[in-house]
C-alpha positions as CSV (number, residue, x, y, z in Angstrom):
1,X,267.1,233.7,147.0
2,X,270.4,235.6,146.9
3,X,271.7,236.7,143.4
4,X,275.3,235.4,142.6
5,X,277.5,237.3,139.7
6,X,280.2,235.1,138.2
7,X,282.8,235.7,135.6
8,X,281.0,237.7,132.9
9,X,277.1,238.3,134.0
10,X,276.0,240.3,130.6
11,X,274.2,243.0,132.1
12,X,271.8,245.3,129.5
13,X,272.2,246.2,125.1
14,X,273.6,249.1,124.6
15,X,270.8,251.7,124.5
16,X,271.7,253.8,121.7
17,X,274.5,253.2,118.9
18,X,277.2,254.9,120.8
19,X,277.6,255.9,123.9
20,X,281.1,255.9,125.5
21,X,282.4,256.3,129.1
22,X,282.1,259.1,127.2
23,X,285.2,257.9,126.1
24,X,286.5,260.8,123.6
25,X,288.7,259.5,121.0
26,X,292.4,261.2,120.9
27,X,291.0,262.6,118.2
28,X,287.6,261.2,118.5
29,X,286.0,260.5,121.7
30,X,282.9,258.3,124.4
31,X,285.0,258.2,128.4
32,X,283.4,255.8,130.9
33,X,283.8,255.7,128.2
34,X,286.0,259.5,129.4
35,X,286.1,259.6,127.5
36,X,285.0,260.1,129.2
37,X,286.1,260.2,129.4
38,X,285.4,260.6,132.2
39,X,285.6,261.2,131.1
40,X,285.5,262.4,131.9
41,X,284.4,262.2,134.7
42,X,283.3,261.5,134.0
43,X,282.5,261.0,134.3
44,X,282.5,258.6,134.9
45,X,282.2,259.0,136.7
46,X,282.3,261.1,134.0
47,X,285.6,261.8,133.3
48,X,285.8,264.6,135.7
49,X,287.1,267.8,133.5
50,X,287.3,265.4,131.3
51,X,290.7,264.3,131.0
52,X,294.0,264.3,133.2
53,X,295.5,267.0,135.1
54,X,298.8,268.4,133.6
55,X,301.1,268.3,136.5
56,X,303.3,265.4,137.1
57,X,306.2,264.2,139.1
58,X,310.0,264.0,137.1
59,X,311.7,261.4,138.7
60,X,315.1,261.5,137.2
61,X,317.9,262.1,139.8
62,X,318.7,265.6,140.1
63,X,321.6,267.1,137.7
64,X,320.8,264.2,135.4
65,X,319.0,264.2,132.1
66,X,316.0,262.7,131.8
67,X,315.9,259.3,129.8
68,X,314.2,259.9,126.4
69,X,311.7,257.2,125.9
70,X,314.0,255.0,123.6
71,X,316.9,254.9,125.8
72,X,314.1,253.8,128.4
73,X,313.3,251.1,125.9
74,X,316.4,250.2,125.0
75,X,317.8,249.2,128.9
76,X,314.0,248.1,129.5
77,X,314.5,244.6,127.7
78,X,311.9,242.3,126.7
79,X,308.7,243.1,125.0
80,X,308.1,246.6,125.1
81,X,305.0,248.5,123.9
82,X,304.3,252.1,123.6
83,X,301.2,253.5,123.9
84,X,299.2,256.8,123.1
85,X,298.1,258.5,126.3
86,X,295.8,261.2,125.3
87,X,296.9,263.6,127.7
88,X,299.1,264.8,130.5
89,X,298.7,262.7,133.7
90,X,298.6,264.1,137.0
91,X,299.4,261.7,139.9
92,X,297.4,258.1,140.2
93,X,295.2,258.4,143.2
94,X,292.2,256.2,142.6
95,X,290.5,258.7,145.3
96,X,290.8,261.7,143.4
97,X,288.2,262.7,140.7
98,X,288.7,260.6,137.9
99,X,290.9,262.4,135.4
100,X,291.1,260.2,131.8
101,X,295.2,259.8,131.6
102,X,295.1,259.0,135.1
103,X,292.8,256.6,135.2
104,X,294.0,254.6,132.0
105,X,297.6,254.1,133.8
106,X,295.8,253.1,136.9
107,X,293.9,250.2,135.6
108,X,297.3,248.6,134.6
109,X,299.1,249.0,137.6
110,X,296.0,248.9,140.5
111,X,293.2,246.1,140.8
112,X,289.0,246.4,141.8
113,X,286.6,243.9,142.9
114,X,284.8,243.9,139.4
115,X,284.9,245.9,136.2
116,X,283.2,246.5,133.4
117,X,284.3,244.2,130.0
118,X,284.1,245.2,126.3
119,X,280.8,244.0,125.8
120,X,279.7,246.0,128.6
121,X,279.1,243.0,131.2
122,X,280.7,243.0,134.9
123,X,283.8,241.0,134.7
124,X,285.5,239.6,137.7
125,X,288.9,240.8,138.8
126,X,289.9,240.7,142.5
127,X,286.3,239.3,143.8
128,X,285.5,236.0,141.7
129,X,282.0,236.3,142.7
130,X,279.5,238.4,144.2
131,X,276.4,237.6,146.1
132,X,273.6,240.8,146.3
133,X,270.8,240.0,149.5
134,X,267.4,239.8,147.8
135,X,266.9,243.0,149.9
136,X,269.6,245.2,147.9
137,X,271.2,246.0,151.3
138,X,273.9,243.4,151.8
139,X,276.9,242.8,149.2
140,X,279.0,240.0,149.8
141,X,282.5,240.0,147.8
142,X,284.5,236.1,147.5
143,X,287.8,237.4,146.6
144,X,290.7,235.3,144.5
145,X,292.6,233.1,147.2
146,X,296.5,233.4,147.7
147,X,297.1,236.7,146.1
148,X,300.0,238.8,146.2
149,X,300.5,242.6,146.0
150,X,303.8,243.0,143.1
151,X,306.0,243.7,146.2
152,X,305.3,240.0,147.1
153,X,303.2,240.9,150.1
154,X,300.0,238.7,150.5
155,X,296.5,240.3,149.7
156,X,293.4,239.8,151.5
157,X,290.3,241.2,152.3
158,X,292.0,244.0,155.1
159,X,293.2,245.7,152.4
160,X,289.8,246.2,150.4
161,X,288.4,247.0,153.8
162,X,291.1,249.6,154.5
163,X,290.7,251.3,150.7
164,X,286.9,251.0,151.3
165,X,287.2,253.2,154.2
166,X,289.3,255.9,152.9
167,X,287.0,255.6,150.3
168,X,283.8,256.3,152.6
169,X,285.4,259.0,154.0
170,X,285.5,262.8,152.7
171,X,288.6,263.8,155.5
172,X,290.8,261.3,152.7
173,X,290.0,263.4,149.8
174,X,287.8,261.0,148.2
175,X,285.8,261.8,145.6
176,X,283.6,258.7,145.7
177,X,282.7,259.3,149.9
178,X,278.8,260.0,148.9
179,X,278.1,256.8,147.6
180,X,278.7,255.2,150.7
181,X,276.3,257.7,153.0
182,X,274.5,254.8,153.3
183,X,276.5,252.1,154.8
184,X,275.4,251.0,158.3
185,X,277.6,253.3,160.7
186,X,279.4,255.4,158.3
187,X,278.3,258.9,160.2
188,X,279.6,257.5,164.0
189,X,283.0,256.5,161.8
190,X,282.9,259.5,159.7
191,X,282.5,262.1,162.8
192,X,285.6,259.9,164.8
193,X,283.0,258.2,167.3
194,X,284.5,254.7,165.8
195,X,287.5,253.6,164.2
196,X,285.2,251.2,162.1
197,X,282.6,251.1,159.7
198,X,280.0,248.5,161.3
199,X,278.8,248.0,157.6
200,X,282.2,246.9,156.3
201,X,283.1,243.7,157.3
202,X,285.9,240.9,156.6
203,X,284.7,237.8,157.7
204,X,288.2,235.9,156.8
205,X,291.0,237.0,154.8
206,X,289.1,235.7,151.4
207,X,285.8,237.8,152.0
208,X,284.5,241.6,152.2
209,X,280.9,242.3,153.1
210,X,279.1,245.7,152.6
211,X,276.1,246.5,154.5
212,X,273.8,249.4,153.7
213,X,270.8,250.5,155.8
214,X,268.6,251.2,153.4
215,X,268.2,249.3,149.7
216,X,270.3,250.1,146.9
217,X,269.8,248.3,143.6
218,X,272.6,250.0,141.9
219,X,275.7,249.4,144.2
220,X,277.5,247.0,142.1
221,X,276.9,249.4,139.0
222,X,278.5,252.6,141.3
223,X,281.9,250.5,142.2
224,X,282.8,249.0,139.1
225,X,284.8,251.8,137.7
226,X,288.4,251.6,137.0
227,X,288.6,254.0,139.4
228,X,287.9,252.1,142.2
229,X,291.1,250.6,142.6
230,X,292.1,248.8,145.7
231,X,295.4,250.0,147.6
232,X,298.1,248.1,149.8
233,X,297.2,249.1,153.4
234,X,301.2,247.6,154.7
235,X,302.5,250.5,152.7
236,X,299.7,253.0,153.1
237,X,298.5,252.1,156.5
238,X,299.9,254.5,158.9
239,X,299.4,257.6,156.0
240,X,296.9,260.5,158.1
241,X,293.9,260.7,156.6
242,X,293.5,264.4,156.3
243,X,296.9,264.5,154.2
244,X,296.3,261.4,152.4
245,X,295.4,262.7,148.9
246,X,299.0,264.3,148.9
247,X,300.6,261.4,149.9
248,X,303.8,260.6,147.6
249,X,303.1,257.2,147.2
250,X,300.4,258.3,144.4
251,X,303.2,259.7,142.6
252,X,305.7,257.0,142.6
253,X,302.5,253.9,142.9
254,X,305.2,250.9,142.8
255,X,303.0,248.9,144.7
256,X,300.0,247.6,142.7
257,X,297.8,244.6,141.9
258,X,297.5,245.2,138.4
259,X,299.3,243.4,135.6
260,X,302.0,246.1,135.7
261,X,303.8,247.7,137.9
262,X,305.2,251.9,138.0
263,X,308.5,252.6,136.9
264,X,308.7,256.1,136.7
265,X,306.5,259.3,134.8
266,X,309.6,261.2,132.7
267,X,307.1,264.8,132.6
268,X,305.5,265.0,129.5
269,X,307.6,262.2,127.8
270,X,306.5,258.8,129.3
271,X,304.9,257.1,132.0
272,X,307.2,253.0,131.8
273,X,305.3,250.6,133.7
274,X,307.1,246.6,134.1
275,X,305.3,243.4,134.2
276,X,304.3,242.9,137.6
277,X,305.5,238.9,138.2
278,X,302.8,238.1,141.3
279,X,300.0,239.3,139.2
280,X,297.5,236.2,138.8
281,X,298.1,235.3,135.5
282,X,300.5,235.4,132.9
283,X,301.5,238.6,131.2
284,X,302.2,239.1,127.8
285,X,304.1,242.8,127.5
286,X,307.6,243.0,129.7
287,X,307.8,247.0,129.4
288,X,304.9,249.5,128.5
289,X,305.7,253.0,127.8
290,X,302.6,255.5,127.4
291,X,303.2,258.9,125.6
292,X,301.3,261.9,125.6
293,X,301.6,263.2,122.5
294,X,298.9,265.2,120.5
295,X,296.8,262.8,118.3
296,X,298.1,263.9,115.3
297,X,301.5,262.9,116.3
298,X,300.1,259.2,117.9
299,X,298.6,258.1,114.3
300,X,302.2,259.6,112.7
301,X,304.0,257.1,115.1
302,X,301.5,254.2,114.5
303,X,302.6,254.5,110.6
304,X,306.3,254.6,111.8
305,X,306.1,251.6,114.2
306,X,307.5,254.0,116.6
307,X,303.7,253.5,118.7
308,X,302.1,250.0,118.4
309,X,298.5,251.0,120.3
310,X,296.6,254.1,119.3
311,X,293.1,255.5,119.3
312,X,292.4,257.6,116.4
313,X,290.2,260.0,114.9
314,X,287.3,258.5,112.5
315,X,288.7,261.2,109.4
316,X,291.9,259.1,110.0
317,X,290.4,255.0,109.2
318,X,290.4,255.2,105.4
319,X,294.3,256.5,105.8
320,X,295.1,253.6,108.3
321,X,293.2,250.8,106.8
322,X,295.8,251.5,103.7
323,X,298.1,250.7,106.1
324,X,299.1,246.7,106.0
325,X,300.6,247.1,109.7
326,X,297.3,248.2,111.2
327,X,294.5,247.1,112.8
328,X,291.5,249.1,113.3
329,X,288.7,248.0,115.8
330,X,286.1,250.4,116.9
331,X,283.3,250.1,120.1
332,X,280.6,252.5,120.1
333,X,280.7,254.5,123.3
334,X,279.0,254.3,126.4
335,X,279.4,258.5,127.7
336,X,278.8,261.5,126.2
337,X,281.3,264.5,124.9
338,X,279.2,267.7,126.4
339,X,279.4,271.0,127.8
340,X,278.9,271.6,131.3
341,X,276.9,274.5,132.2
342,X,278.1,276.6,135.3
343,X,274.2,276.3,136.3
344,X,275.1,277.5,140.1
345,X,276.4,281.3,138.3
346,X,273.9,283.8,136.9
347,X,275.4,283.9,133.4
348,X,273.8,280.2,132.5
349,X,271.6,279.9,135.2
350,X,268.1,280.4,133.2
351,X,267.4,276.8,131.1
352,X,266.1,278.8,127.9
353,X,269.7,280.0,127.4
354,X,270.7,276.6,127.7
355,X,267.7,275.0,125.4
356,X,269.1,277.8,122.8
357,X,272.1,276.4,122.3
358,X,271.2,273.2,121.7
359,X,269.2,274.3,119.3
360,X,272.1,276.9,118.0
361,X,274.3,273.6,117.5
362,X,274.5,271.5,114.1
363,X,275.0,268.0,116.0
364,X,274.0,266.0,113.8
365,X,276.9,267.5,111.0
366,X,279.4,267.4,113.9
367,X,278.5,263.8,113.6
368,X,278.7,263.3,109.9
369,X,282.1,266.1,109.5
370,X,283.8,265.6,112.2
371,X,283.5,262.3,113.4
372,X,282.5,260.8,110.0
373,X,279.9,259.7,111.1
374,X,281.3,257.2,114.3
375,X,279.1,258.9,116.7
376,X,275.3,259.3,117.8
377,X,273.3,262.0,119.3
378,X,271.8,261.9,122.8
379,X,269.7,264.8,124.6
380,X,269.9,263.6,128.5
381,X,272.2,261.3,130.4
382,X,270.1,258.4,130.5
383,X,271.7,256.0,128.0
384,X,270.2,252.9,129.3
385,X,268.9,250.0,129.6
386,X,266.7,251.3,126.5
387,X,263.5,251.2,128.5
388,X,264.7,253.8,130.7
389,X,264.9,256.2,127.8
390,X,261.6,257.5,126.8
391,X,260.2,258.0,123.2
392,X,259.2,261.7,123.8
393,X,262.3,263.5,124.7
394,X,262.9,266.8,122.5
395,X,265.2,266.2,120.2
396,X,266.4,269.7,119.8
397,X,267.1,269.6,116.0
398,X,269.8,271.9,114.5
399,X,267.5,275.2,114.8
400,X,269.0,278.7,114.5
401,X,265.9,280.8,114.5
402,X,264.4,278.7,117.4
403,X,267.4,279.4,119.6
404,X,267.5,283.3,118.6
405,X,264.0,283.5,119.8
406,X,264.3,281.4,122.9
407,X,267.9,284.3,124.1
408,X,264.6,286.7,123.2
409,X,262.6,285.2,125.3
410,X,265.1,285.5,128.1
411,X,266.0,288.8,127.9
412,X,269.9,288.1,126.6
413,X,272.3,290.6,126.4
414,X,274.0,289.7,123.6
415,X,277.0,291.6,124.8
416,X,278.2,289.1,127.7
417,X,280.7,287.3,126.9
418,X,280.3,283.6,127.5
419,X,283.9,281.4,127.9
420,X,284.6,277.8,126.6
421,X,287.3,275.9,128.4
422,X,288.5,272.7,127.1
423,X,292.1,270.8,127.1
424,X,293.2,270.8,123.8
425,X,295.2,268.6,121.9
426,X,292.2,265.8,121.3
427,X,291.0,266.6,117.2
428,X,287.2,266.1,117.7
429,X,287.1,268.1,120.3
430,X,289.3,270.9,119.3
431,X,287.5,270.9,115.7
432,X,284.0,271.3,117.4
433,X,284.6,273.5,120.1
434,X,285.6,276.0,116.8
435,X,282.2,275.0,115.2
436,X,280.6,275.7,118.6
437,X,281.7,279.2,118.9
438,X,280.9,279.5,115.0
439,X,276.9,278.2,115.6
440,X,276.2,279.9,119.0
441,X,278.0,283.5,117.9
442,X,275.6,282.9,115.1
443,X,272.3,283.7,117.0
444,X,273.4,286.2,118.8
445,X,276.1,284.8,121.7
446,X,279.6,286.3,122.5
447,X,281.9,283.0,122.6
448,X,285.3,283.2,123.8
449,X,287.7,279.8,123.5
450,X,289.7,279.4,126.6
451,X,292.1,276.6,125.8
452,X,293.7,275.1,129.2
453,X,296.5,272.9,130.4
454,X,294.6,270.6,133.1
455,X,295.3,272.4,136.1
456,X,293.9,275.8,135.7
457,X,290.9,273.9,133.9
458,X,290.3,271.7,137.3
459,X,290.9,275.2,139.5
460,X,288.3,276.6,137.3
461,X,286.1,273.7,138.0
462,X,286.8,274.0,141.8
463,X,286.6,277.9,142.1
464,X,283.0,278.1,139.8
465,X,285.1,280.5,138.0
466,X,284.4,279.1,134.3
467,X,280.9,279.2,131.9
468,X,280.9,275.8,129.6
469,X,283.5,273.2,130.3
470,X,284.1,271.0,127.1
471,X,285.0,267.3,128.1
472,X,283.9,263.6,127.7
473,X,283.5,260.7,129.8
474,X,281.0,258.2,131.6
475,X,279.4,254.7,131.7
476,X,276.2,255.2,131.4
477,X,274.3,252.3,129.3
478,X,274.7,249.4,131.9
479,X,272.6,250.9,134.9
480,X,270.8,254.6,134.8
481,X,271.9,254.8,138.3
482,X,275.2,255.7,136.6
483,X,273.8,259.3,135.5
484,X,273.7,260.0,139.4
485,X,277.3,261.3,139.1
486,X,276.8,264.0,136.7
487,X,273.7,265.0,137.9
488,X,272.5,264.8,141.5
489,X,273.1,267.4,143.9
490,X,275.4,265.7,146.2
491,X,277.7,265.0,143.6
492,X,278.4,268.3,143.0
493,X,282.5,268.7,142.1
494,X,284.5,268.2,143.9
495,X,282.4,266.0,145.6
496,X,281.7,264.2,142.7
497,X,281.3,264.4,138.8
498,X,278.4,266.6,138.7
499,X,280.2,269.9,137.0
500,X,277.4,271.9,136.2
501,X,276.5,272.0,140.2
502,X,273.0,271.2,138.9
503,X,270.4,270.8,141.6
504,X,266.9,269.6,141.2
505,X,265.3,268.0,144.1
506,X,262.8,265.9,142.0
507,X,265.8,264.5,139.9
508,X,267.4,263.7,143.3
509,X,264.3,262.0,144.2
510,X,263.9,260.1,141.4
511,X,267.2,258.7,141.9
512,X,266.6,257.6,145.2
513,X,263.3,255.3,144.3
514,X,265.8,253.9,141.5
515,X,268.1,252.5,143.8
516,X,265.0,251.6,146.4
517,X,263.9,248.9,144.3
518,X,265.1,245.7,142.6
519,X,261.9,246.0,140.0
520,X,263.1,246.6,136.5
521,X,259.9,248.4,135.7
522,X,260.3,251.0,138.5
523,X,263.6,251.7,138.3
524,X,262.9,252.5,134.8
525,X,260.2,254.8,135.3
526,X,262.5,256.0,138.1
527,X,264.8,257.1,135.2
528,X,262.6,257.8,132.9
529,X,261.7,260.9,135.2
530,X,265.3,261.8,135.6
531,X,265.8,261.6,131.6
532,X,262.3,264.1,131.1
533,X,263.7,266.8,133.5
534,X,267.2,266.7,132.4
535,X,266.2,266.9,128.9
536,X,264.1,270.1,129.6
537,X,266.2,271.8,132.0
538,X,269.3,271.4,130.0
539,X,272.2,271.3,132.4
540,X,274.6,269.8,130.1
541,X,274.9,271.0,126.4
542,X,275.1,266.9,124.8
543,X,277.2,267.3,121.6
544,X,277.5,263.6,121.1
545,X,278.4,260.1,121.4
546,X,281.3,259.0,119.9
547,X,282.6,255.4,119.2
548,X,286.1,254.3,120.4
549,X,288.2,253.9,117.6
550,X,291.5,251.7,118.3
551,X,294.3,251.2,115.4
552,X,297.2,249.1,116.2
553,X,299.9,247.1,115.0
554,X,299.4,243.9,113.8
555,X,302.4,242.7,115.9
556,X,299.9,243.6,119.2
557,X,297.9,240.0,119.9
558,X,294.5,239.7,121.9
559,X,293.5,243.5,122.0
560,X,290.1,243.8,122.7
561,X,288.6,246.8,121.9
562,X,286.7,248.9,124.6
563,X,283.9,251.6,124.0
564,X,285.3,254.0,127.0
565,X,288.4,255.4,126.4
566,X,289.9,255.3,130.2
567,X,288.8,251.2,130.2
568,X,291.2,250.8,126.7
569,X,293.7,249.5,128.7
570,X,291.2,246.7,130.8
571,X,292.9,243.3,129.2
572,X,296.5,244.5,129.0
573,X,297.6,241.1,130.9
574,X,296.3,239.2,128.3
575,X,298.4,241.3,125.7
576,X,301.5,240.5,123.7
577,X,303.6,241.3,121.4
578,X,305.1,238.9,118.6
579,X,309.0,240.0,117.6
């Protein structure tokens, strides 16, 4: 018999304390989740370059100043809540690869089928329920009746199948396209033989069915990202595909299905989002401003009551739990804060350069110093369901001697330089990325800290022009599938959220019995393979996984706390504010 999903379908424990979208606290981390981050993009996807992109769009009339974010507030009326965005957004394309800042503003103001809750269980959102085919080849999506976009435009199911096909197709931009190579007729509408995808069908206005041609276990798990958010085809219909990731509606998004609505994005001051009256429920909060400020500064406006929603480093709790105004709620993490390896450029390319910095690294008092102890240690990607993790992973314990004879073994030249790039302005990241550089120049490395607004870092990512890229993000406990991102070769960035351009054919295979099957067992042992190559091959340098940890003001009602960093924002409708 078919499988039906409805409302919240817990889906697998966590697998290890923390793991978090990655999710990467602003001044811890996880993540998604990311942060990932991410994410990054991971993440994440992971977070991809685990956090936002710096560039953004002002949108203050020429010749006239830009608001500051109180006299916003002040003409904004109603209940208005400011928020800590951990870094510079870039433009809200749910397309692009998922950048953290992005992707937190884009689950307020945009809408997906399903989405992942704070205990880590698929929770409805535009599709009420879901049906899977016993095969694993035919998805069939029930979405909410009598809908509206904010605009007052009715929703249906011909605008998931138009954001469904932009997102099947590479000529948009997407950076999702891959994990829809398998739905039925996606090459004859890919190569222009069709206008339509024969797999993506809409019944009636209330229903979207997805086809594949072969099975695929793990479909639900690869679309419910915050990410995946569905767009309004009467605005972006007529948009050409090949240009459609510059289109300017993904700079000025006033047309959403979120609980929120865009205002504007004052550059590097605000992004002021409204309460979006056609959204299917109540919502709480009139106005929302998020600010991306440095962490530091975040927590100092959490004290002041200038910020009411914060997530905080774990050296900061004893301060703010002193604090009578404050709440502190903390989820561990489903991603990972890592180092991606340049694996596709001769510097990093042999794995017992890699395995020696592992080694090189003191994770485990990362953990305990830095993150006071609000984190866990993983060495692969495979965070769950716990029995796709197996017991006899090397745990590449805090070794310096190991790693010095491991660059030996290789035949390093201790005087190539080797180049971190990170975003900086998140405190767990900026403090280890210094106690990186310490460890590896330790045993013999050259380490140079390349700190980067988001841009240059992304370019980086794009040209293969960088060595270790420091960022956090992904969802990885709920389905192993999920680890496809970061590591399978067609995922390889910009394509998708795998970084490191690592490629291993066996790894790719593994995958693909994974999703073949709907038998727990095998998929495990599916991912069990992927988690025993990874972990020797080293493609990623795993630093750790960090819990989410929220503060906010006790005036802030029915925050729930979430693990991955870009899903913090996932029950803002339900949110208010008490005068």
């Amino acid at each position: 018999m078919n499988h039906v999903y409805k409302v919240c379908t817990p889906l697998v424990a966590l697998a290890l304390f923390a793991m978090a979208c990655g999710t990467s606290t602003p001044a811890t981390a996880p993540t998604q989740a990311a942060a990932a981050a991410p994410t990054v993009a991971a993440a994440a996807p992971t977070v991809a370059a685990g956090a936002a992109t710096g560039a953004s769009t002002a949108v203050a009339a020429a010749g006239t100043a830009a608001p500051t974010v109180a006299a916003a507030a002040a003409g904004a009326g109603g209940a208005t809540l400011n928020i800590y965005l951990y870094q510079k957004p870039k433009n809200w394309n749910p397309l692009a690869p998922p950048n953290g800042p992005d992707t937190q503003v884009e689950t307020m103001i945009y809408d997906t089928l399903l989405m992942v809750n704070d205990t880590y269980a698929y929770e409805p959102r535009l599709a009420q329920t879901w049906t899977a085919s016993p095969d694993a080849k035919t998805f069939t999506f029930n979405l909410r009746p009598g809908l509206k976009w904010s605009d007052g435009e009715p929703f249906s199911s011909k605008d998931v199948l138009f954001t469904y096909k932009m997102l099947a197709n590479p000529a948009s931009g997407s950076a999702y396209a891959t994990k829809f190579d398998h739905v039925m007729g996606i090459a004859d509408y890919r190569s222009g033989a069709t206008q339509d995808v024969a797999g993506f069908r809409t019944p009636d206005d209330n229903t979207f069915v997805v086809e594949l041609d072969q099975a695929n276990a793990a479909f639900i798990s690869s679309i419910s990202w915050p990410f995946f958010g569905v767009l309004p085809e009467h605005i972006l219909g007529s948009a050409d595909v090949k240009t459609f990731s510059d289109n300017p509606f993904f700079l000025n998004p006033t047309v959403g299905m979120g609980p929120f609505s865009f205002v504007q994005y004052q550059t590097d001051q605000f992004v002021e989002l409204k309460k979006n009256p056609n959204y299917r429920a109540p919502v709480g909060i009139d106005h929302v401003f998020l600010k991306p400020v440095s962490s530091d500064v975040a927590t100092a406006q959490l004290e002041k009551g200038e910020m009411q929603l914060v997530q905080i480093s774990p050296t900061d709790l004893d301060r703010l739990k002193a604090d009578p105004g404050v709440k502190i709620d903390s989820k561990p993490g489903p991603g990972i804060i890592l180092m991606a390896a340049a694996v596709d450029q001769p510097l990093l390319q042999d794995k017992r350069v890699r395995q020696a910095m592992l080694y090189a690294i003191d994770r485990a008092n990362i953990v305990s110093q830095v993150l006071a102890g609000q984190a866990s240690i993983t060495n692969t990607h495979v965070m769950g369901p716990p029995d796709a993790i197996p017991s006899d992973l090397n745990q590449y314990e805090y070794n310096p001697d190991k790693a010095r004879q491991l660059l030996q073994n290789a035949g390093w030249d201790p005087s190539r330089v080797v180049k971190i790039q990170w975003i900086p302005g998140i405190r767990d990241r900026d403090a280890t990325v210094q106690i990186v550089q310490a460890q590896l120049q330790a045993v013999g490395m050259q380490i140079e800290l390349n700190p980067l607004e988001a841009g240059p870092l992304v370019d980086n990512m794009k040209n293969r022009t960088f060595d270790l890229s420091l960022y956090g993000g992904g969802l990885y406990t709920i389905d192993g599938d999920s680890t496809s991102v970061p590591n399978e070769c067609s995922q390889a960035y910009p394509a998708g959220g795998n970084n490191a351009h690592y490629c291993n054919p066996d790894v790719d295979a593994a995958f693909a019995a994974g999703r073949a099957t709907t038998d727990p067992a095998a998929r495990n042992q599916a991912y069990q393979k992927v988690a025993r190559i990874t972990n020797d091959e080293v493609p990623y340098i795993w630093l750790y996984v960090p819990a989410a940890v929220w503060a906010y003001s006790d005036k802030l009602q029915n925050f729930k706390a979430h693990g991955e960093l870009t899903y913090g924002f996932w029950n803002s409708a339900e949110w208010t504010l008490a005068q």
